[in-house]
N, C-alpha and C positions, 0 to 999 in steps of 0.2 A: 504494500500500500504506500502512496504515494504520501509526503508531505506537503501541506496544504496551508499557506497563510494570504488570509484576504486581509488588504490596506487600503479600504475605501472600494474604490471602484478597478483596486491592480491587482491583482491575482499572479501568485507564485507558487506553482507545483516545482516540487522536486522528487521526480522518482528514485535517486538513488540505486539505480541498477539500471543492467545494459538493458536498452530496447531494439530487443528481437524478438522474432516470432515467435516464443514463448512466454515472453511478459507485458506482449504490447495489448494482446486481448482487456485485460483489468486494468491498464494507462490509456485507452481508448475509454470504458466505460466512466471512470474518473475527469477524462477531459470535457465530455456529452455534458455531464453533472456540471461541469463549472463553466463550459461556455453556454448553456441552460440561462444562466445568471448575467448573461449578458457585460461579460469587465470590459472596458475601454481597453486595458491591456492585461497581458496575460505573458508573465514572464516565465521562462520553461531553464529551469535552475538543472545544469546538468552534470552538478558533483556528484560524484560516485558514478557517472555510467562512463565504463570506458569502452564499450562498445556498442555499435548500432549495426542493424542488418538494412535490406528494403525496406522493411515491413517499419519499422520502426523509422527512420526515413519517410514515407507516404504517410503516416501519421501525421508526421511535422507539418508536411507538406501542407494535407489538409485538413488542419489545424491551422496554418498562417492564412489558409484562403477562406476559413470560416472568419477569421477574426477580420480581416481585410474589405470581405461582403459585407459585415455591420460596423464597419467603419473602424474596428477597433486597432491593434496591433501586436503582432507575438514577437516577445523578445527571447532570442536566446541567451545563454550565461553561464556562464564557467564550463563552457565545452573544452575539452582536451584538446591537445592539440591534433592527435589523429582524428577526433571527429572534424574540426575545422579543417585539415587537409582534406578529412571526406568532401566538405559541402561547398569548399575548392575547386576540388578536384570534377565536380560537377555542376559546379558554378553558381552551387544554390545562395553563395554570399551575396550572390549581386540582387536577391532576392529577399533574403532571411535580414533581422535584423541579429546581430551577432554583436549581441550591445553587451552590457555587466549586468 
């Protein structure tokens, strides 16, 4: 289960472990739950995961295009550095916000 602190209207999940096809089923159900609540932004704290598959990738994805549709914005934050070479490497920086 994911750690969860809401400040107003910003929302900060951190899962805490890798997101792959094994743990993205229950970080899916948990992110429904809090983009449900409508946060202007929604910051995605990514200490402790030092891996990501697809699956866990197309979550992010859309996750940033859900928040983007209601005008809001998803930040990422404390990604490692092999995730940021991932999202690099497919140029999803020019996209993601890869903020703190």
């Amino acid at each position: 289960m994911s750690a969860i602190v809401r400040e107003g209207n910003v929302f900060t999940i951190t899962p805490g472990q890798d997101l792959v096809s094994t743990t993205v089923p229950q970080f899916k159900q948990e992110l429904a739950t809090l983009l449900a609540e409508s946060p202007t932004a929604l910051r995605l704290d990514l200490t402790g995961t030092g891996m990501m598959d697809s699956i866990g990738i197309g979550v992010i994805i859309a996750t940033h295009n859900s928040m983007k549709k209601k005008g809001g914005k998803l930040i990422i934050a404390n990604a490692s550095e092999n995730i940021i070479k991932l999202f690099k490497s497919m140029r999803l920086d020019q996209h993601l916000n890869l903020g703190s």
